[in-house]
LUMPA-402557 format. One record per residue (C-alpha): z, x, y; chain. Coordinates in nm, 3 decimals. Each point is the difference from the previous one (the first is absolute). Last residue first. Example, Ala and Ser with C-alpha at 12.3 -4.5 7.8 and 13.67 -1.06 7.14 Angstrom:
<recs>
rec Z: 0.714; X: 1.367; Y: -0.106; unit: A
rec Z: 0.066; X: -0.137; Y: -0.344; unit: A
</recs>
This chain:
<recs>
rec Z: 10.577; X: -2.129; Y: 14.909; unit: A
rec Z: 0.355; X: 0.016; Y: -0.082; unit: A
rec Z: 0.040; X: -0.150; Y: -0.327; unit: A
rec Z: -0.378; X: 0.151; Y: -0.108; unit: A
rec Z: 0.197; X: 0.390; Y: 0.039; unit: A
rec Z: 0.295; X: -0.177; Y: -0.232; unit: A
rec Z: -0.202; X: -0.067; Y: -0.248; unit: A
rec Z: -0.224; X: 0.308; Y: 0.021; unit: A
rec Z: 0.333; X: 0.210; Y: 0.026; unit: A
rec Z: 0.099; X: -0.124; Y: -0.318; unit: A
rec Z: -0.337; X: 0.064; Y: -0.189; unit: A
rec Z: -0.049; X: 0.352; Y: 0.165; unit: A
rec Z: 0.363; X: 0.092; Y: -0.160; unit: A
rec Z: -0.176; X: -0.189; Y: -0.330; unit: A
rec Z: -0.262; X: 0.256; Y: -0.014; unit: A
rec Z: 0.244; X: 0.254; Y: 0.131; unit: A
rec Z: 0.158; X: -0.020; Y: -0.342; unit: A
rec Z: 0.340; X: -0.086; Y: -0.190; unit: A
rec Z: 0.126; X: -0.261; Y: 0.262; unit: A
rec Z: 0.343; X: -0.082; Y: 0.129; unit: A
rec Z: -0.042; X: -0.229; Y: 0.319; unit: A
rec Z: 0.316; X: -0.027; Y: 0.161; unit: A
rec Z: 0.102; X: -0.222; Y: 0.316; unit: A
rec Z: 0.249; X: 0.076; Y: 0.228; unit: A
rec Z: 0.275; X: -0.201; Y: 0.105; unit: A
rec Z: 0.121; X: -0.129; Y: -0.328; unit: A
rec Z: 0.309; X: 0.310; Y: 0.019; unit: A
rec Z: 0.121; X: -0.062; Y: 0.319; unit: A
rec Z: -0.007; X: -0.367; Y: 0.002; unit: A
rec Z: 0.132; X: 0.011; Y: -0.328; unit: A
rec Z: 0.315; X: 0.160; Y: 0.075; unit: A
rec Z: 0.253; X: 0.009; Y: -0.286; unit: A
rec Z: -0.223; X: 0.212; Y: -0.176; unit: A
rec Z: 0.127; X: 0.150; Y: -0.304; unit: A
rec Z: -0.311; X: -0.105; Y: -0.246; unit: A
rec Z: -0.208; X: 0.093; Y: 0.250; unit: A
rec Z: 0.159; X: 0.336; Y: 0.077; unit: A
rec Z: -0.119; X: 0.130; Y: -0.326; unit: A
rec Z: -0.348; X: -0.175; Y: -0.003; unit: A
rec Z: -0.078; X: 0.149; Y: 0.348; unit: A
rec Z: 0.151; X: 0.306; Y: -0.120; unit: A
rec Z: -0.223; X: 0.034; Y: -0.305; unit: A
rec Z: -0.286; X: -0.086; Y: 0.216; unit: A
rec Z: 0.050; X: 0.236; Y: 0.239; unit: A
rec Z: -0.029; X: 0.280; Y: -0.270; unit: A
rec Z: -0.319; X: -0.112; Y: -0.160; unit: A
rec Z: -0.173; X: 0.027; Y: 0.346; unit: A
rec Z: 0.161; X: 0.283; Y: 0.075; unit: A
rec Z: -0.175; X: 0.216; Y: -0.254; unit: A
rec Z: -0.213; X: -0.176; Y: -0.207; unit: A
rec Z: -0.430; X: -0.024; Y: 0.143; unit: A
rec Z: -0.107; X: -0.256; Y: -0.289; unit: A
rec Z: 0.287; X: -0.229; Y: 0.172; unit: A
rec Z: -0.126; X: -0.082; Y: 0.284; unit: A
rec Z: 0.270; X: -0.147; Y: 0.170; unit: A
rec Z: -0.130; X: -0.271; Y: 0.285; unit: A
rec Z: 0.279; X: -0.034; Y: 0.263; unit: A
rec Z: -0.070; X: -0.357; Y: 0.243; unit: A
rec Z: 0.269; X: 0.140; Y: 0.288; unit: A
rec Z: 0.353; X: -0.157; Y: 0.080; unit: A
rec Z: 0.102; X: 0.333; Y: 0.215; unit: A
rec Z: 0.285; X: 0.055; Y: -0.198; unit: A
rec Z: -0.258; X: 0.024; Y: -0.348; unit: A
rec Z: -0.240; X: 0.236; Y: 0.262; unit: A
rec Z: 0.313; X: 0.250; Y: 0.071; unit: A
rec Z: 0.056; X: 0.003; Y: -0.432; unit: A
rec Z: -0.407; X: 0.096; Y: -0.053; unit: A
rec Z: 0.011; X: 0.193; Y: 0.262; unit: A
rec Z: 0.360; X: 0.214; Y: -0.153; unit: A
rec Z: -0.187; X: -0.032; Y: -0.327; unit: A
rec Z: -0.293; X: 0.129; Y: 0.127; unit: A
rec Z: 0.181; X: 0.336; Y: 0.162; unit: A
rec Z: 0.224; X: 0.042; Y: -0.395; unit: A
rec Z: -0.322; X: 0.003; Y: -0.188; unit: A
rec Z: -0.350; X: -0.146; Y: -0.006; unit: A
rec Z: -0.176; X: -0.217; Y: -0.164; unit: A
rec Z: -0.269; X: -0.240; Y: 0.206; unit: A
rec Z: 0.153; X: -0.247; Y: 0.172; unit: A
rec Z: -0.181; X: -0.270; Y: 0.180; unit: A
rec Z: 0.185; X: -0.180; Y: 0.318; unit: A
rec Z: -0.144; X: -0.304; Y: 0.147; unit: A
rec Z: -0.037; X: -0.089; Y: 0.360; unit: A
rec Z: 0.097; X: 0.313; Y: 0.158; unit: A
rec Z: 0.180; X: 0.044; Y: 0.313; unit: A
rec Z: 0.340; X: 0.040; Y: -0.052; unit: A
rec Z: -0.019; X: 0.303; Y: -0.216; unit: A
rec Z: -0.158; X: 0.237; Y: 0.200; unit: A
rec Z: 0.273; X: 0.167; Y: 0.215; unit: A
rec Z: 0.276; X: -0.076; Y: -0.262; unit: A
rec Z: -0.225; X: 0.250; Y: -0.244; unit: A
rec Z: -0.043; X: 0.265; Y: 0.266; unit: A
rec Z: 0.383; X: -0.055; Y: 0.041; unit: A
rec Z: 0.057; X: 0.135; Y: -0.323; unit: A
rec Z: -0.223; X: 0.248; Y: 0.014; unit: A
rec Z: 0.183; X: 0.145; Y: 0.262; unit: A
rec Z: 0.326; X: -0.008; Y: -0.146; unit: A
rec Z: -0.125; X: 0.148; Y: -0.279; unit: A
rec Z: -0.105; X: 0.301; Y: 0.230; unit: A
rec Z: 0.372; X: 0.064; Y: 0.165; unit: A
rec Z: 0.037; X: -0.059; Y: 0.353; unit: A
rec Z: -0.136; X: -0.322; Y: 0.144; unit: A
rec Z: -0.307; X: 0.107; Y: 0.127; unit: A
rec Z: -0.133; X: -0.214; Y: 0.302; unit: A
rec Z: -0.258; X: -0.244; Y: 0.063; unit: A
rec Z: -0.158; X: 0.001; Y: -0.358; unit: A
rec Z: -0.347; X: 0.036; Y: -0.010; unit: A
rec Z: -0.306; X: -0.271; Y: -0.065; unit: A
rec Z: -0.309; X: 0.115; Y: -0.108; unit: A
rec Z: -0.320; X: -0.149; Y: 0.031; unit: A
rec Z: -0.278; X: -0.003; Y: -0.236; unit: A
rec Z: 0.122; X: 0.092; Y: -0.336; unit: A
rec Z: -0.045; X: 0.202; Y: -0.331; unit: A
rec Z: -0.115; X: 0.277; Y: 0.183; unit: A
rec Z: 0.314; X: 0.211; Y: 0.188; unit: A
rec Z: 0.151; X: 0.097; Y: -0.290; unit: A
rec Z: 0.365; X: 0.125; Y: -0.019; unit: A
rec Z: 0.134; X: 0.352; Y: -0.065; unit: A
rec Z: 0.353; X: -0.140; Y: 0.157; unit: A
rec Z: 0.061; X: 0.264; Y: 0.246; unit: A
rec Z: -0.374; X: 0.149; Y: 0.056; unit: A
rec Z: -0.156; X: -0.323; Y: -0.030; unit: A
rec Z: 0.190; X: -0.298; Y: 0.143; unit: A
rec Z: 0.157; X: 0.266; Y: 0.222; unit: A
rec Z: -0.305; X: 0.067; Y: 0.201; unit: A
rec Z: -0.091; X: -0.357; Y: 0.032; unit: A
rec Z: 0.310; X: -0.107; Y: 0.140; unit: A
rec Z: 0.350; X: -0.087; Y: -0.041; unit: A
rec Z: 0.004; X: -0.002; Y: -0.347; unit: A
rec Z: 0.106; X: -0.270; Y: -0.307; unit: A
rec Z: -0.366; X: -0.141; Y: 0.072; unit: A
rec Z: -0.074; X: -0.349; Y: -0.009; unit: A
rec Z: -0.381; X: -0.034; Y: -0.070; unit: A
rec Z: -0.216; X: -0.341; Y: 0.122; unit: A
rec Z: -0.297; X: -0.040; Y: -0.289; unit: A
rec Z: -0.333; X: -0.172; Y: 0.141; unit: A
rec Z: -0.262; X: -0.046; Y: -0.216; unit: A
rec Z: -0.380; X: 0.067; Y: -0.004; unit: A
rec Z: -0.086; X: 0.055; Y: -0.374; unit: A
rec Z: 0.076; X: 0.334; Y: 0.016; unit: A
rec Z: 0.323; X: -0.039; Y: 0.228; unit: A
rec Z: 0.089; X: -0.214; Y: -0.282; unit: A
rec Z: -0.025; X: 0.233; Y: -0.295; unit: A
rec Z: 0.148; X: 0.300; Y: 0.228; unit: A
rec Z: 0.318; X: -0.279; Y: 0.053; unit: A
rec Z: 0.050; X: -0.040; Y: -0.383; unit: A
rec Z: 0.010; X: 0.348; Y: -0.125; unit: A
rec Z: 0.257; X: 0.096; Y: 0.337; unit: A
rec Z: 0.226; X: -0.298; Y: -0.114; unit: A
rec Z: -0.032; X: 0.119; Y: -0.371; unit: A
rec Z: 0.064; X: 0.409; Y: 0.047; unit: A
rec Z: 0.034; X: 0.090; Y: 0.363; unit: A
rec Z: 0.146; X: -0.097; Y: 0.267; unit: A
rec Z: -0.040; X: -0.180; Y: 0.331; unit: A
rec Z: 0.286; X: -0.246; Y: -0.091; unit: A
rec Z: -0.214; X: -0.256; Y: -0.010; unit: A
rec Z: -0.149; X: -0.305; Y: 0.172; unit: A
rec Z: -0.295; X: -0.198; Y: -0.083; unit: A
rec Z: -0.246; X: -0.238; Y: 0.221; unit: A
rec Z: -0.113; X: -0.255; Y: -0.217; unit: A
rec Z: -0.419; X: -0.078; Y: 0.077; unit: A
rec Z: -0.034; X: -0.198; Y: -0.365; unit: A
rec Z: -0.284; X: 0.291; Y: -0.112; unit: A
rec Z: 0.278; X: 0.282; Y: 0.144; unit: A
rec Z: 0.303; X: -0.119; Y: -0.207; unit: A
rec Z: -0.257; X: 0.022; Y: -0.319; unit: A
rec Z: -0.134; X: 0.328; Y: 0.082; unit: A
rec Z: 0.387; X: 0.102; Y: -0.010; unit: A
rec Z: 0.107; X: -0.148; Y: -0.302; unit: A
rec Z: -0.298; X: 0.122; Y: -0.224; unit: A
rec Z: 0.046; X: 0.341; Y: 0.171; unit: A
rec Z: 0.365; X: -0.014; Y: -0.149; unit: A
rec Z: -0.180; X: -0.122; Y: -0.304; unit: A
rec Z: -0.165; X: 0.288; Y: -0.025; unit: A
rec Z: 0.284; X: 0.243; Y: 0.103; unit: A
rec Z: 0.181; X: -0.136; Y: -0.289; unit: A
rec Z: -0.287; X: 0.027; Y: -0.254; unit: A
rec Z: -0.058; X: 0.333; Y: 0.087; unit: A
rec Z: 0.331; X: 0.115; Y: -0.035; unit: A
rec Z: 0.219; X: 0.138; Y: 0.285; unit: A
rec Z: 0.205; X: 0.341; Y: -0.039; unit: A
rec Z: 0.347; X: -0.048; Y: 0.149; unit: A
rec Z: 0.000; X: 0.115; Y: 0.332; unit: A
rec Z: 0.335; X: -0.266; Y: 0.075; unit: A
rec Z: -0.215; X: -0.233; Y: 0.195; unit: A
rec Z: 0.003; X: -0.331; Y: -0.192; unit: A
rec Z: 0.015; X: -0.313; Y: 0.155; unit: A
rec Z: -0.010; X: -0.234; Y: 0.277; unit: A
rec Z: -0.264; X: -0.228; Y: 0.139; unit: A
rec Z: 0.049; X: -0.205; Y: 0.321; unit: A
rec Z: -0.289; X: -0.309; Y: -0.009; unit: A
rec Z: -0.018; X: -0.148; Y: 0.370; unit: A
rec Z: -0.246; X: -0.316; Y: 0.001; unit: A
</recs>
């Protein structure tokens, strides 16, 4: 099982609590054996991906930079927090343009999506995972994007003149990342 998790990076200063259950998430991911992909960040994806390398994981990072050396000096990015890292193949100009396609490089492979707050970057993975007909567990607790999507999903819901588009993914909203674990459970034992 492929678990992407998005969420927020934006330097803000993490509770306790959230980088807690973060770790909760991630030791969790690593007990089932789900491989995880990120953005190779830091904040929630980098808090969850250090809990399951701990615990034996494997967590796949997709890098906005060409190569190692940018990933840090460029972007100021980790390099713990996963086990392999995946680059992009070319820079496409201007930086949000690369982490855009960072996100379109890793979201076709997951099995379920779990977001984790975040701003305007998890939004955009949140949105690219909706087109891609992905299982999208919201966790609330965490705000950010996560509240925002919804809104829109609701919005455009009750305009939708194409359900196909719009039913295609399914949404789990859930307060916690107790019932986040609950969810993926399911869906983990659907597979086996």
């Amino acid at each position: 099982m492929k678990v992407t998790v998005y969420g927020g990076t934006n330097n803000k200063s993490y509770s306790e609590e959230e980088m807690a259950q973060s770790e909760k998430l991630g030791k969790y991911l690593a007990g089932i054996g789900a491989e995880i992909l990120t953005g190779a960040c830091r904040g929630f994806p980098l808090f969850v991906g250090r809990a399951s390398i701990k615990h034996g994981g494997k967590v796949i990072g997709y890098s906005p930079a060409l190569n190692e050396k940018e990933h840090v000096e460029k972007y100021n990015f980790p390099l713990d927090g996963v086990t392999h890292m995946e680059y992009i193949k070319e820079t496409t100009g201007h930086i949000a343009n690369n982490f855009l396609q960072r996100s379109i490089d890793m979201t076709p492979f997951s099995d379920v999506v779990v977001a984790l707050g975040g701003s305007w970057g998890t939004y955009t993975e949140i949105l690219f995972s909706f087109w891609h007909g992905k299982t999208i567990i919201l966790v609330t607790e965490f705000g950010g994007a996560c509240e925002a999507f919804e809104q829109t999903y609701k919005f455009f819901g009750k305009r939708c003149v194409n359900p196909e588009v719009h039913n295609r993914s399914i949404f789990h909203k859930v307060k916690t990342i107790d019932e986040a674990i609950a969810v993926i459970d399911k869906i983990h034992n659907e597979i086996k």
